[in-house]
N, CA, C and O atoms as CSV, one atom per row, in Angstrom:
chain,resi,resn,atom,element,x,y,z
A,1,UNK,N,N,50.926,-140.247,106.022
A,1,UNK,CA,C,49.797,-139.738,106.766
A,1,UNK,C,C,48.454,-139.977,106.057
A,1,UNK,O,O,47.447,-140.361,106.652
A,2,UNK,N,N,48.515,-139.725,104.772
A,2,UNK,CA,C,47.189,-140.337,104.273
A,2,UNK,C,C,46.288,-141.455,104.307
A,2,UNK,O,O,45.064,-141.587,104.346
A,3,UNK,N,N,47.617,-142.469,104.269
A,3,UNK,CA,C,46.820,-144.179,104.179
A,3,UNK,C,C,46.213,-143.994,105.837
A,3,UNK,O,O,44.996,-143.926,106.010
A,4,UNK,N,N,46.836,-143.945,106.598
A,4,UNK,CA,C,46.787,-143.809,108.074
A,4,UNK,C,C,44.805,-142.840,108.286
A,4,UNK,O,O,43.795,-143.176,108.905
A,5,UNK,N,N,45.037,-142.005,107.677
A,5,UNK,CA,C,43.519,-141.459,107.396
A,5,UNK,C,C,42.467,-142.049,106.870
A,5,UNK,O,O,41.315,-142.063,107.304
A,6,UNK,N,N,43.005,-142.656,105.688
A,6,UNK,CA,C,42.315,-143.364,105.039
A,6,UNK,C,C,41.627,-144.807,106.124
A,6,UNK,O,O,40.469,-145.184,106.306
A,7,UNK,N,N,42.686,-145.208,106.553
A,7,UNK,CA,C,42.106,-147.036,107.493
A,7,UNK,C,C,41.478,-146.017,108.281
A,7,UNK,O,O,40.383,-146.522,108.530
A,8,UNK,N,N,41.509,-144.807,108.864
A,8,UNK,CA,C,40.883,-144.154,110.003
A,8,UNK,C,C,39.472,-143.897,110.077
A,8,UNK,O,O,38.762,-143.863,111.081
A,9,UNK,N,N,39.068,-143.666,108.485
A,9,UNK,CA,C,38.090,-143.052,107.660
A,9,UNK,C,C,37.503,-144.376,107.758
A,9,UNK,O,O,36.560,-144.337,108.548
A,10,UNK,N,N,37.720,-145.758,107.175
A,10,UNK,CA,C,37.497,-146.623,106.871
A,10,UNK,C,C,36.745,-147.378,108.031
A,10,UNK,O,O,35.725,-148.047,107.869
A,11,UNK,N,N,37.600,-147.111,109.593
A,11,UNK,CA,C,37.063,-147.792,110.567
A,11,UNK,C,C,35.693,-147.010,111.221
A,11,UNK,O,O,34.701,-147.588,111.665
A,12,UNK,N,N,35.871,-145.808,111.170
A,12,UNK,CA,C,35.112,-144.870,111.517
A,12,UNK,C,C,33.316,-145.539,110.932
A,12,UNK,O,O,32.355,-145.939,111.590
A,13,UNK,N,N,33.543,-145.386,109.419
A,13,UNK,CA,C,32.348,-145.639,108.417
A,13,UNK,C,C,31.994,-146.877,108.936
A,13,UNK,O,O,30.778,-147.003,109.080
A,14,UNK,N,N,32.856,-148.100,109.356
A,14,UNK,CA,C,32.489,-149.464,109.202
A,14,UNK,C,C,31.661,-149.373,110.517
A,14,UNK,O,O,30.466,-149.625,110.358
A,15,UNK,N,N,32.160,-148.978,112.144
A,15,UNK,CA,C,31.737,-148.690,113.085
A,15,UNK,C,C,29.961,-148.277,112.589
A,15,UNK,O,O,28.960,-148.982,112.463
A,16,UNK,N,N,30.111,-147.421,112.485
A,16,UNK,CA,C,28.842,-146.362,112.153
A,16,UNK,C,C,27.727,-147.607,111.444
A,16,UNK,O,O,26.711,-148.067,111.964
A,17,UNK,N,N,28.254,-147.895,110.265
A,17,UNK,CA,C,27.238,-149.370,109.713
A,17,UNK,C,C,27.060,-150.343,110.883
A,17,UNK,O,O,25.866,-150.559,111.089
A,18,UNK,N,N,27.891,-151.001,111.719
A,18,UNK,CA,C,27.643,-151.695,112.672
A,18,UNK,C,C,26.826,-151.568,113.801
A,18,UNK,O,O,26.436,-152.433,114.584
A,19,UNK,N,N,26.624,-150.349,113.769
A,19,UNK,CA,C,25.988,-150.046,115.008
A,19,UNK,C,C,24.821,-149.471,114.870
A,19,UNK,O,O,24.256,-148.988,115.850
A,20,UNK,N,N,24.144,-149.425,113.324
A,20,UNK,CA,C,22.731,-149.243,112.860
A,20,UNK,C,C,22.224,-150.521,113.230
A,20,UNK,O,O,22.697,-151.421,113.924
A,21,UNK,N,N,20.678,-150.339,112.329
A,21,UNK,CA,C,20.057,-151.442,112.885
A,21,UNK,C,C,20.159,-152.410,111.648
A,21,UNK,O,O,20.462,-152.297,110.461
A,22,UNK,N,N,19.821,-153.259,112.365
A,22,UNK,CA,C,19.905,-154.909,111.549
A,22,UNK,C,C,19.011,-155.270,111.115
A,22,UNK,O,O,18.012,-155.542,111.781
A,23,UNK,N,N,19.134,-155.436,109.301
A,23,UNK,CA,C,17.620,-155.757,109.081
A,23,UNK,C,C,17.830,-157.401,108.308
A,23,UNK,O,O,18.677,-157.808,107.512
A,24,UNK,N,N,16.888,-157.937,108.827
A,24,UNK,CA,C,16.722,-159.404,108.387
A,24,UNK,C,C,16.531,-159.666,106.957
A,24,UNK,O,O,15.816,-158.914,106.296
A,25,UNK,N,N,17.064,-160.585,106.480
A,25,UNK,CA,C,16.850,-160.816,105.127
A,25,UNK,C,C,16.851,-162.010,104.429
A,25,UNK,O,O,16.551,-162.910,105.213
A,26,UNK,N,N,17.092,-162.517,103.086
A,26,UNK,CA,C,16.702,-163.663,102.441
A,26,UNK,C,C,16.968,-163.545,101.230
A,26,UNK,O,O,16.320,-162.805,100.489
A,27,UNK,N,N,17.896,-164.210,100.871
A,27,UNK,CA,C,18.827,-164.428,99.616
A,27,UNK,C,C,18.655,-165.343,98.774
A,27,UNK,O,O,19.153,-166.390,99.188
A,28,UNK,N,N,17.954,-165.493,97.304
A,28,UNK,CA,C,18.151,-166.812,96.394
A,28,UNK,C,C,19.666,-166.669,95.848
A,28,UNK,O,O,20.077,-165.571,95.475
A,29,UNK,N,N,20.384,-167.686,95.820
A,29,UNK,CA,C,21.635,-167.575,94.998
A,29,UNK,C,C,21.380,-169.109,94.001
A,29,UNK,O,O,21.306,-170.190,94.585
A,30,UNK,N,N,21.270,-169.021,92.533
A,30,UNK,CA,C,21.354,-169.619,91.676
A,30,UNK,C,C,22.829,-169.087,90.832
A,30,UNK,O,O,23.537,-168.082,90.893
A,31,UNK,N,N,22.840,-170.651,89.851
A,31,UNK,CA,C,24.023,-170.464,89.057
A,31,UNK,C,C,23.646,-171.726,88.173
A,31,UNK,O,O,23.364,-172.829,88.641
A,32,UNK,N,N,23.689,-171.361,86.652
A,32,UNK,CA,C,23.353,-172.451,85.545
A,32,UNK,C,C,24.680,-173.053,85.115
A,32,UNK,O,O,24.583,-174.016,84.355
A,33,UNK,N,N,26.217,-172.564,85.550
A,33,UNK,CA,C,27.293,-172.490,84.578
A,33,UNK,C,C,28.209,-172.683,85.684
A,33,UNK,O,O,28.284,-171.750,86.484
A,34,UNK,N,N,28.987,-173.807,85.906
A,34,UNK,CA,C,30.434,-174.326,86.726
A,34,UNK,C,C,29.551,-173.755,88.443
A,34,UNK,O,O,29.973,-172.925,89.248
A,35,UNK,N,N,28.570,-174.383,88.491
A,35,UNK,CA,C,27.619,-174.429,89.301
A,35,UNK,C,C,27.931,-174.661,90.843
A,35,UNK,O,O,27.432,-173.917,91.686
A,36,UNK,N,N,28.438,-175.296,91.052
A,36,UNK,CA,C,29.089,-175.429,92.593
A,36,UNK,C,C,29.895,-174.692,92.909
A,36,UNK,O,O,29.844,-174.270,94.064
A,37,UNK,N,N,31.303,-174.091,91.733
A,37,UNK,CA,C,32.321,-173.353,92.483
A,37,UNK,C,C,31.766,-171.749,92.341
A,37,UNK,O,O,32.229,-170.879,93.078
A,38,UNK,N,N,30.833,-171.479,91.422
A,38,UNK,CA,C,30.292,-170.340,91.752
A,38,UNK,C,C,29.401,-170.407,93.134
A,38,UNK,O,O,29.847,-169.712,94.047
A,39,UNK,N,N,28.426,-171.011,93.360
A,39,UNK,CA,C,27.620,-170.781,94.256
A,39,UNK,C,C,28.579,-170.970,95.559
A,39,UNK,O,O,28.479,-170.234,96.541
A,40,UNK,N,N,29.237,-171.714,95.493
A,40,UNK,CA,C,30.485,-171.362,97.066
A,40,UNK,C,C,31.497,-170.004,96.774
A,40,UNK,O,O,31.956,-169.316,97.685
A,41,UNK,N,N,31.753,-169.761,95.295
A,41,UNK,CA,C,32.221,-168.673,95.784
A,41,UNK,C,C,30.943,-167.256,96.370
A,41,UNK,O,O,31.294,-166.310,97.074
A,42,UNK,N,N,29.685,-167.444,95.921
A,42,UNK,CA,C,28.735,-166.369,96.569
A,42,UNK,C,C,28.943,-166.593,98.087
A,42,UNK,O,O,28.890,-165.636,98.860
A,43,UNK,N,N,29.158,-167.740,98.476
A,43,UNK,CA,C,28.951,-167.935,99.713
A,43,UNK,C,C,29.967,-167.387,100.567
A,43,UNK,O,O,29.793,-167.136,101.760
A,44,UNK,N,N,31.183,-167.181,99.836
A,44,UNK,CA,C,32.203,-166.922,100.463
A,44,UNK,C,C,31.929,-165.397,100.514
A,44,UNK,O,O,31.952,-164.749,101.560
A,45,UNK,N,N,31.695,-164.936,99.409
A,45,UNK,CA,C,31.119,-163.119,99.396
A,45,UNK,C,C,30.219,-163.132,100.221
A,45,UNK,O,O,30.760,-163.026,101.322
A,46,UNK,N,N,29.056,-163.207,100.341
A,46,UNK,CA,C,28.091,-163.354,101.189
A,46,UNK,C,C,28.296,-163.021,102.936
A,46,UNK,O,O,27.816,-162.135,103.643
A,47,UNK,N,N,29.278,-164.221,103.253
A,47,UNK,CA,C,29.621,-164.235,104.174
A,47,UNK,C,C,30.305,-163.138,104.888
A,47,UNK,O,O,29.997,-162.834,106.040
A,48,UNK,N,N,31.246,-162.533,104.206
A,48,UNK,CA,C,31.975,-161.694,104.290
A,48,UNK,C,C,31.341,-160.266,104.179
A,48,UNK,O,O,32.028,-159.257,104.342
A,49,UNK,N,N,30.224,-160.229,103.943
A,49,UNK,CA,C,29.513,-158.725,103.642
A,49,UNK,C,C,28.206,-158.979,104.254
A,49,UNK,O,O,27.203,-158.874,103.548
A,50,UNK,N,N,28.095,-159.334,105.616
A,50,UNK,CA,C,26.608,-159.977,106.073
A,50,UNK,C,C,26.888,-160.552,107.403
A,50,UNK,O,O,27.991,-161.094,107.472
A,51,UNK,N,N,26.353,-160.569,108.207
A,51,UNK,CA,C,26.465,-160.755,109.537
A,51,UNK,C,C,25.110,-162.324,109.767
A,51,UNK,O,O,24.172,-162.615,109.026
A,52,UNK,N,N,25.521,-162.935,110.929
A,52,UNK,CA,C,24.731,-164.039,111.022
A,52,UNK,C,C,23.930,-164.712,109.926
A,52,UNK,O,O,22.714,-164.644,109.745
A,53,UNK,N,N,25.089,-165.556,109.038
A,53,UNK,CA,C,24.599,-166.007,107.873
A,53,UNK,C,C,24.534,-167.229,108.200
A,53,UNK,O,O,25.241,-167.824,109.013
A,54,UNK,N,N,23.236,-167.830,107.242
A,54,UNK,CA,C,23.073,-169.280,107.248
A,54,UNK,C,C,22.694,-169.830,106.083
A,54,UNK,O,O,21.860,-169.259,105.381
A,55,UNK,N,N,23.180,-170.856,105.769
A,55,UNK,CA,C,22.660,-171.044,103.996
A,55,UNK,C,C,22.253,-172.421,104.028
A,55,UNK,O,O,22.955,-173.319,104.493
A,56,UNK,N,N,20.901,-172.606,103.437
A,56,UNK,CA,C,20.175,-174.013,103.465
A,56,UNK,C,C,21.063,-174.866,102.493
A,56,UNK,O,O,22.036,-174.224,102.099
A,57,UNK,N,N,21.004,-175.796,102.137
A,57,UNK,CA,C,21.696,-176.955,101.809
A,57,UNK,C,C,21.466,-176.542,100.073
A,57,UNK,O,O,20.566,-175.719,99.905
A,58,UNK,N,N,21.967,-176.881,99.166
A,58,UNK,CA,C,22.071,-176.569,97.426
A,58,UNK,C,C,21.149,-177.543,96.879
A,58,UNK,O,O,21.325,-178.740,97.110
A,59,UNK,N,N,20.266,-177.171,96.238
A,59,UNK,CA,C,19.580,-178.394,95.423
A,59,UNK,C,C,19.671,-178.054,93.914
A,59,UNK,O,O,19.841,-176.880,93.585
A,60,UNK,N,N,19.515,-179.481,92.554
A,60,UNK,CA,C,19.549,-178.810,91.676
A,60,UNK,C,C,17.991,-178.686,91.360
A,60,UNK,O,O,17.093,-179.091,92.097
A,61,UNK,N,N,17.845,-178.096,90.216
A,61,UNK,CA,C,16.284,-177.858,89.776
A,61,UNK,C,C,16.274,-177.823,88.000
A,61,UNK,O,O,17.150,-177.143,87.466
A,62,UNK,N,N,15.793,-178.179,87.575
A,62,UNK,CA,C,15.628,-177.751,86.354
A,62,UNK,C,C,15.471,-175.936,86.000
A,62,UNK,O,O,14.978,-175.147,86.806
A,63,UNK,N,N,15.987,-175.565,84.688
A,63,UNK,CA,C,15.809,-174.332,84.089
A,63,UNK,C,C,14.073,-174.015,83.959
A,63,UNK,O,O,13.180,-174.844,83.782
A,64,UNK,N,N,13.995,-172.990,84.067
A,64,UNK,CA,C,12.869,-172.282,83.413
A,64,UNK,C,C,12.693,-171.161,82.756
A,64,UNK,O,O,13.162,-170.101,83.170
A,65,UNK,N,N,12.082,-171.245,81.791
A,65,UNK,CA,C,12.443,-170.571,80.831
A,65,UNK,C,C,13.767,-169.843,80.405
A,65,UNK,O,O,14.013,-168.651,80.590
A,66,UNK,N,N,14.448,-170.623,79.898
A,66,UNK,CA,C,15.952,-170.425,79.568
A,66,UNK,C,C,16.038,-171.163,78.367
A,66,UNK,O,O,15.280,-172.114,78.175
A,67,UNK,N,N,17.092,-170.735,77.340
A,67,UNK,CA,C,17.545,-170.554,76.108
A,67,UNK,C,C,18.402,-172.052,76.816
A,67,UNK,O,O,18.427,-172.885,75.910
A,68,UNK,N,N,18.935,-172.502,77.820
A,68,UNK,CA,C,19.814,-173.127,78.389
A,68,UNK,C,C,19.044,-174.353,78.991
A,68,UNK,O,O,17.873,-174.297,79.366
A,69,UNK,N,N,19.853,-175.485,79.039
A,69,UNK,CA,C,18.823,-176.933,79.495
A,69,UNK,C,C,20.177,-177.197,80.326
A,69,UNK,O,O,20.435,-178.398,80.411
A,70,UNK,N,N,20.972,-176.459,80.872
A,70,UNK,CA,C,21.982,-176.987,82.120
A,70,UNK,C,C,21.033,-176.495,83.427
A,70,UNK,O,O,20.512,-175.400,83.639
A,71,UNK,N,N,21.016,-177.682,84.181
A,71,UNK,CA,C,20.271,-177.420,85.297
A,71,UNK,C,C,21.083,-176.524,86.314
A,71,UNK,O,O,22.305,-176.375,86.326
A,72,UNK,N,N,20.308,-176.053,87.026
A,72,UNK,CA,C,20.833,-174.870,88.248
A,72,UNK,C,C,21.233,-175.315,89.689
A,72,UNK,O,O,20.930,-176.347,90.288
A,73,UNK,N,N,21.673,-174.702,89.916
A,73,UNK,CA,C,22.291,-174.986,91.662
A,73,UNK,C,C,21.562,-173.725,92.495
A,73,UNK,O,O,21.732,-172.520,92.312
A,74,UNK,N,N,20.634,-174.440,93.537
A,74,UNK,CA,C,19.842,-173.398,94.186
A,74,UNK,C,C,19.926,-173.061,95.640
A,74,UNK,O,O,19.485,-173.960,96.356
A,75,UNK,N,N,20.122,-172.601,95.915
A,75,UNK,CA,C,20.292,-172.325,97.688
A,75,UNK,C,C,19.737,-170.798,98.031
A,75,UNK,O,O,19.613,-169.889,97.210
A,76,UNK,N,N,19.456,-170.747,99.351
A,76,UNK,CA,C,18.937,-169.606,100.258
A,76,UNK,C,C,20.129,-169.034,100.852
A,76,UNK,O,O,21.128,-169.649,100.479
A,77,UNK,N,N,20.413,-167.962,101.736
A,77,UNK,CA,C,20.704,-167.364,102.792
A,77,UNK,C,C,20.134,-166.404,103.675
A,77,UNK,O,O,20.117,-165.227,103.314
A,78,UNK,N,N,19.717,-166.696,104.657
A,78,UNK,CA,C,19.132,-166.053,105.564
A,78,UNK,C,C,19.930,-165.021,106.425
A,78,UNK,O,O,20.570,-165.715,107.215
A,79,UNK,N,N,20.200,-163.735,106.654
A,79,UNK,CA,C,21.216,-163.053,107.626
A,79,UNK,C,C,20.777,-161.805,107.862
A,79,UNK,O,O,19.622,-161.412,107.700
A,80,UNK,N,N,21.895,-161.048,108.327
A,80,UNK,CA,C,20.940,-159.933,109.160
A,80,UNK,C,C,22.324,-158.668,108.239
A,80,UNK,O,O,23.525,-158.778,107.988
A,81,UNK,N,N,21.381,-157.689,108.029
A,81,UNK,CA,C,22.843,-156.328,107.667
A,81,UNK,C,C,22.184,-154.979,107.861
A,81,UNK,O,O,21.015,-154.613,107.983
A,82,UNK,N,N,23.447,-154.326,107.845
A,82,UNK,CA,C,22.797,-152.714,108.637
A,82,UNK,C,C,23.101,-152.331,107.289
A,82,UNK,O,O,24.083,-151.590,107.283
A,83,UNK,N,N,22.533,-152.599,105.881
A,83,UNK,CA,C,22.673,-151.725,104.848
A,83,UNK,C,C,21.385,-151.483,104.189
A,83,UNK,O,O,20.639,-152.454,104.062
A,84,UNK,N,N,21.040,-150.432,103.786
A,84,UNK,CA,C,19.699,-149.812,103.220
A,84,UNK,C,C,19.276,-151.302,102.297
A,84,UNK,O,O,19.997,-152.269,102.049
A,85,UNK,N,N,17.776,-151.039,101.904
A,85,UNK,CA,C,17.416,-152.156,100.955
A,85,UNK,C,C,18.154,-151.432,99.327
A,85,UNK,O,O,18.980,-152.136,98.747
A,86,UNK,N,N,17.867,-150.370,98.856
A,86,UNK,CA,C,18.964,-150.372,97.912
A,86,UNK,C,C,20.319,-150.389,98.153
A,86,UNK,O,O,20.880,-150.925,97.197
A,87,UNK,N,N,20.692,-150.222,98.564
A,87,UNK,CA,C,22.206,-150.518,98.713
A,87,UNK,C,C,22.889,-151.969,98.648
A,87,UNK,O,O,23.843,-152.234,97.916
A,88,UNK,N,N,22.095,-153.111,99.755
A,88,UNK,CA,C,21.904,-154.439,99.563
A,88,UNK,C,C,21.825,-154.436,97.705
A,88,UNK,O,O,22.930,-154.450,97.164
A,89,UNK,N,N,20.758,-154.421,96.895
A,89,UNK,CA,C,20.866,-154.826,95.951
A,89,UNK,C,C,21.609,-154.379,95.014
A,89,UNK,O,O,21.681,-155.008,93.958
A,90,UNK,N,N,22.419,-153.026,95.233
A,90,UNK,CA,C,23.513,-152.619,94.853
A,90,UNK,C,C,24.632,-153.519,94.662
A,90,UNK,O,O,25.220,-154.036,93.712
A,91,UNK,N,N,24.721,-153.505,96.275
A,91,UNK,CA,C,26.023,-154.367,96.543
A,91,UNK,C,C,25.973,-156.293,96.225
A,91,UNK,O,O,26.922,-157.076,96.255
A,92,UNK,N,N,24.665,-156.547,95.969
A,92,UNK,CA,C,24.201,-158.233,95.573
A,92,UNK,C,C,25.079,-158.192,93.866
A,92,UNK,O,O,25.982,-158.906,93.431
A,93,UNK,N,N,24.220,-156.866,93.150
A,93,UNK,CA,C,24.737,-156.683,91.461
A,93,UNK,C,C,26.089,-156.495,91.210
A,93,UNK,O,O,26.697,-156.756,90.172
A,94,UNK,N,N,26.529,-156.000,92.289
A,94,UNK,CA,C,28.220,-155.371,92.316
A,94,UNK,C,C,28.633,-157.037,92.446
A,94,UNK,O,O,29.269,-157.544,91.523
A,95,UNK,N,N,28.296,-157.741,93.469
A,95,UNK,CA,C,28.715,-159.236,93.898
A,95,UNK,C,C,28.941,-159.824,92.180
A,95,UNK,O,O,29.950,-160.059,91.515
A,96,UNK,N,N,27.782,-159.892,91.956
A,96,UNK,CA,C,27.260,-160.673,91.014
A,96,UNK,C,C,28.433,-160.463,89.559
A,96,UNK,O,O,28.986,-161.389,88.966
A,97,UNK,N,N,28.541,-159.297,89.321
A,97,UNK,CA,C,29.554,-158.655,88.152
A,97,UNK,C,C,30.840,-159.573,88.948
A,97,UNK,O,O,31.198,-160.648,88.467
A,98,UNK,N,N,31.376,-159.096,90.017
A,98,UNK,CA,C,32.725,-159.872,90.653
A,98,UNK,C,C,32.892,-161.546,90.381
A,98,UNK,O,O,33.741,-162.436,90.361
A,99,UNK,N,N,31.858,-161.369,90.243
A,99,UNK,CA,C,32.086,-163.131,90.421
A,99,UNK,C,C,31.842,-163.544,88.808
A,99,UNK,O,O,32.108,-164.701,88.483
A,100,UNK,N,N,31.316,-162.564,87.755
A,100,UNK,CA,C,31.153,-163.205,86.470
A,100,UNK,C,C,30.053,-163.234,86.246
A,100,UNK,O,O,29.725,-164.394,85.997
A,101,UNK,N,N,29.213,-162.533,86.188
A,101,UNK,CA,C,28.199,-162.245,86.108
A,101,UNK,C,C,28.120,-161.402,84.611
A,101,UNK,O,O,28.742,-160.340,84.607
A,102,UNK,N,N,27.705,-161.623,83.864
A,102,UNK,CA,C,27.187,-160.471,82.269
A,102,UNK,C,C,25.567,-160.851,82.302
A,102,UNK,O,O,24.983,-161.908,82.540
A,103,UNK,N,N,25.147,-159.650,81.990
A,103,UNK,CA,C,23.718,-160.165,81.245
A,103,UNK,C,C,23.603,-159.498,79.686
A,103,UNK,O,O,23.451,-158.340,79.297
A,104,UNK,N,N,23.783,-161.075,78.840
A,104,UNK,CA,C,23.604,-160.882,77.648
A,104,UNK,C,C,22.757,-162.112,77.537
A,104,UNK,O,O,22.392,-162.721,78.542
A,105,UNK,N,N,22.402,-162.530,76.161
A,105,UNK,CA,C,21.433,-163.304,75.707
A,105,UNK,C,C,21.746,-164.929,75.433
A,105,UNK,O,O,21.118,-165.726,74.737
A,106,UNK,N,N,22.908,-165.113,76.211
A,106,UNK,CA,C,22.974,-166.637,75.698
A,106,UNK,C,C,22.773,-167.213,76.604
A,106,UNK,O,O,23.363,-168.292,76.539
A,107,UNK,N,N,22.131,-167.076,77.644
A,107,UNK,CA,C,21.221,-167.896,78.826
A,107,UNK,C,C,22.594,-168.411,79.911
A,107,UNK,O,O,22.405,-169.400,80.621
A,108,UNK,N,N,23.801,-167.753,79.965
A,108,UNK,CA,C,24.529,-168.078,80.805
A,108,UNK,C,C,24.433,-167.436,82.234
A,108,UNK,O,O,24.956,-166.322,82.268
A,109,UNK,N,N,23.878,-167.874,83.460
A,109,UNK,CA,C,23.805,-167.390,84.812
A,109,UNK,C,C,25.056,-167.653,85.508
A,109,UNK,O,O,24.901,-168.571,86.313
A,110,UNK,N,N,26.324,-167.151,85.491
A,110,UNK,CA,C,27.262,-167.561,85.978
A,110,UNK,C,C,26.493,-167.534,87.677
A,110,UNK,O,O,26.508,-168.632,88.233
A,111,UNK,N,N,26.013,-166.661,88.276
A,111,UNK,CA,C,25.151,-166.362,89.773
A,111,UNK,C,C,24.622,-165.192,89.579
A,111,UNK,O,O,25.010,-164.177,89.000
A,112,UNK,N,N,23.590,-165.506,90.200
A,112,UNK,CA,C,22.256,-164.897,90.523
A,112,UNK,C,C,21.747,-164.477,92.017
A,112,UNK,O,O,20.816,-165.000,92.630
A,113,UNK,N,N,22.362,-163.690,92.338
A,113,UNK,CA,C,21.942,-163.161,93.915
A,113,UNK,C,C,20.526,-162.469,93.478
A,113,UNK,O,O,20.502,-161.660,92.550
A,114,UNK,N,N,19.309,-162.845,94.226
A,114,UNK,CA,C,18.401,-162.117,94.516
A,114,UNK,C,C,17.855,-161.707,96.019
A,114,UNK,O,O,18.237,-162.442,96.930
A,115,UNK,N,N,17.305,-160.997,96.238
A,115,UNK,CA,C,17.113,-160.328,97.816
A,115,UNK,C,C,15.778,-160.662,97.326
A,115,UNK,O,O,15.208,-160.131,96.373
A,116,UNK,N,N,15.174,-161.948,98.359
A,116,UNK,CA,C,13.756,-162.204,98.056
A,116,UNK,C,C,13.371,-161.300,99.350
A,116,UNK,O,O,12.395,-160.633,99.006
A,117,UNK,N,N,13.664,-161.043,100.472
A,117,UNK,CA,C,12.949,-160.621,101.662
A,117,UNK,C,C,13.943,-159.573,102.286
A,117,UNK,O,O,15.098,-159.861,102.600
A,118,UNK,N,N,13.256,-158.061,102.464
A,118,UNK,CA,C,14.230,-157.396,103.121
A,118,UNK,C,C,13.325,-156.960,104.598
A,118,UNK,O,O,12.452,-156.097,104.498
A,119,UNK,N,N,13.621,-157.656,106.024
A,119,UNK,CA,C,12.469,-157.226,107.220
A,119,UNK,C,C,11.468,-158.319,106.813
A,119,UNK,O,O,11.658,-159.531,106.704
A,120,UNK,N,N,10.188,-157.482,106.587
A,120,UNK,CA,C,8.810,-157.911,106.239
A,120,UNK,C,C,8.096,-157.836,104.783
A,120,UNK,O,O,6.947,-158.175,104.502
A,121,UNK,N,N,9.019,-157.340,104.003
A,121,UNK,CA,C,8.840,-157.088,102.827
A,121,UNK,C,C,9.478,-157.795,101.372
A,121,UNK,O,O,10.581,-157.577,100.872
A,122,UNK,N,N,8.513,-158.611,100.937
A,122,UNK,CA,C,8.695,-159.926,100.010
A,122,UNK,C,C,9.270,-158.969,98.708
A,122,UNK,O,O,9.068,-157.757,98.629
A,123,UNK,N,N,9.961,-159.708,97.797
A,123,UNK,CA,C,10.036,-159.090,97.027
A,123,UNK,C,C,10.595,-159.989,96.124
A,123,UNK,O,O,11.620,-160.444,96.631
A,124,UNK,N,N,10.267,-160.742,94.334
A,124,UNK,CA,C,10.494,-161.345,93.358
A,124,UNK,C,C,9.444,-162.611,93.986
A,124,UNK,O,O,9.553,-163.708,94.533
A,125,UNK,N,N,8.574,-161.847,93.601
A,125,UNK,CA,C,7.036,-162.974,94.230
A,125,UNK,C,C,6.851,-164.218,93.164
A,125,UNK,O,O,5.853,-164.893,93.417
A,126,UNK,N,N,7.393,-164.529,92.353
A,126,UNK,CA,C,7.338,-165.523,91.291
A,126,UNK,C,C,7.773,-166.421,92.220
A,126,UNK,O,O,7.072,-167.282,92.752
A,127,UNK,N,N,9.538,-166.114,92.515
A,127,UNK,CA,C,10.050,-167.000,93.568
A,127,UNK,C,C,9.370,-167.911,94.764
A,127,UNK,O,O,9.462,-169.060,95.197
A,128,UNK,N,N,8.880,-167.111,94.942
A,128,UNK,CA,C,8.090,-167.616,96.407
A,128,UNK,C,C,7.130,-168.856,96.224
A,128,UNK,O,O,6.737,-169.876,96.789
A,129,UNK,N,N,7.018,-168.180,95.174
A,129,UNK,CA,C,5.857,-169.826,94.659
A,129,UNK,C,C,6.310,-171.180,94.014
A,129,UNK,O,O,5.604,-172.105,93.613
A,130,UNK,N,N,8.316,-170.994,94.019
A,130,UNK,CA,C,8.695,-172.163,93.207
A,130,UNK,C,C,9.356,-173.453,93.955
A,130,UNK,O,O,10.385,-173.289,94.612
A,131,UNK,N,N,8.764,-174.710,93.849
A,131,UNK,CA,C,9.195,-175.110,95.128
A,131,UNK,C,C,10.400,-175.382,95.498
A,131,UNK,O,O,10.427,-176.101,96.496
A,132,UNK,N,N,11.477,-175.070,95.058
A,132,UNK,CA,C,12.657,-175.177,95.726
A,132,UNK,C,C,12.769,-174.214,96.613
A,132,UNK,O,O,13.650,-174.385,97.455
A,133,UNK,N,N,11.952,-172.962,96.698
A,133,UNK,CA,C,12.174,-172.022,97.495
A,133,UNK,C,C,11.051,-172.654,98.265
A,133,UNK,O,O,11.432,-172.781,99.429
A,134,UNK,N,N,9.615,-173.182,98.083
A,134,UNK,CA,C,9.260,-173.401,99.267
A,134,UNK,C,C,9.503,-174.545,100.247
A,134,UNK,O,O,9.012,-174.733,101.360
A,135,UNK,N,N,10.797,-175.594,99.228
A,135,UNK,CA,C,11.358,-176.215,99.964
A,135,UNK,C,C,12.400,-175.761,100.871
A,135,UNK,O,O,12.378,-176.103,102.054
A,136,UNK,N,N,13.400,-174.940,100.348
A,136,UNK,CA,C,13.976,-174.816,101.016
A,136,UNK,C,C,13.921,-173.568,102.383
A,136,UNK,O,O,14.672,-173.409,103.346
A,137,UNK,N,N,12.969,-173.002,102.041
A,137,UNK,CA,C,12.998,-172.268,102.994
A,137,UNK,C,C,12.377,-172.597,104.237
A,137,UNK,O,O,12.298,-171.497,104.783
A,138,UNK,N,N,11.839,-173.526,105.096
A,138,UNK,CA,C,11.463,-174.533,105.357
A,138,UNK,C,C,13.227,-174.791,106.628
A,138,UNK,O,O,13.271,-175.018,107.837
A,139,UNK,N,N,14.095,-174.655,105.855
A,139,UNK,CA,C,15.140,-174.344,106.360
A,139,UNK,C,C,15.685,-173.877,107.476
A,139,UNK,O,O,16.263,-174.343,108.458
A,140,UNK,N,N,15.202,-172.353,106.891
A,140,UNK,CA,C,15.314,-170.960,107.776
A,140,UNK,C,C,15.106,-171.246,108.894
A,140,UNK,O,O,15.130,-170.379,109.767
């Protein structure tokens, strides 16, 4: 009887998120380190925790300011989710740890989810000005 409560509990909560409102958003996903199979595995998370996703094409770019001279793998996602703006970056850092993520000092980015745009509201304004983001977003 419990588990049975539990999926009950589970569908109940998921319902309830679904049927809030949808807020638009905008995702950098970088990765300095085994660079492709991380950034597809974000994609695969991503996907799965995000509704009407679309992800611009991967480019590489050079590092900046990094201890590290392995170039990066850069891509967007654009999609829509009924989860608070903290919670989103909750659940981006939670991503980020899953997939191998540490932050210590030897310049390794296994991935890098950032929430550049949550609605109308910009946010990691450095980004915005670098042109792979103003290439790729261009995309969207």
């Amino acid at each position: 009887m419990p588990i049975l409560f539990a999926h009950f509990t589970f569908f109940i909560i998921f319902a309830f998120v679904m049927t809030q409102k949808q807020h638009q958003i905008i995702i950098s996903i970088a990765s300095n380190e085994n660079q492709e199979a991380n950034v597809q595995a974000a994609r695969v998370q991503l996907t799965q925790l995000l509704s009407e996703v679309h992800f611009t094409s991967a480019i590489w770019t050079e590092p900046i300011n990094s201890i590290r001279q392995e170039p990066y793998l850069n891509q967007l996602c654009k999609a829509t989710t009924a989860f608070g703006m903290n919670l989103l970056n909750e659940v981006l850092k939670e991503t980020e740890k899953r997939l191998g993520r540490t932050h210590n000092e030897d310049g390794i980015v296994t991935i890098d989810l950032d929430l550049l745009q949550y609605d109308n509201e910009q946010f990691h304004l450095k980004d915005w000005s670098r042109n792979y983001v103003k290439d790729l977003i261009k995309e969207l």
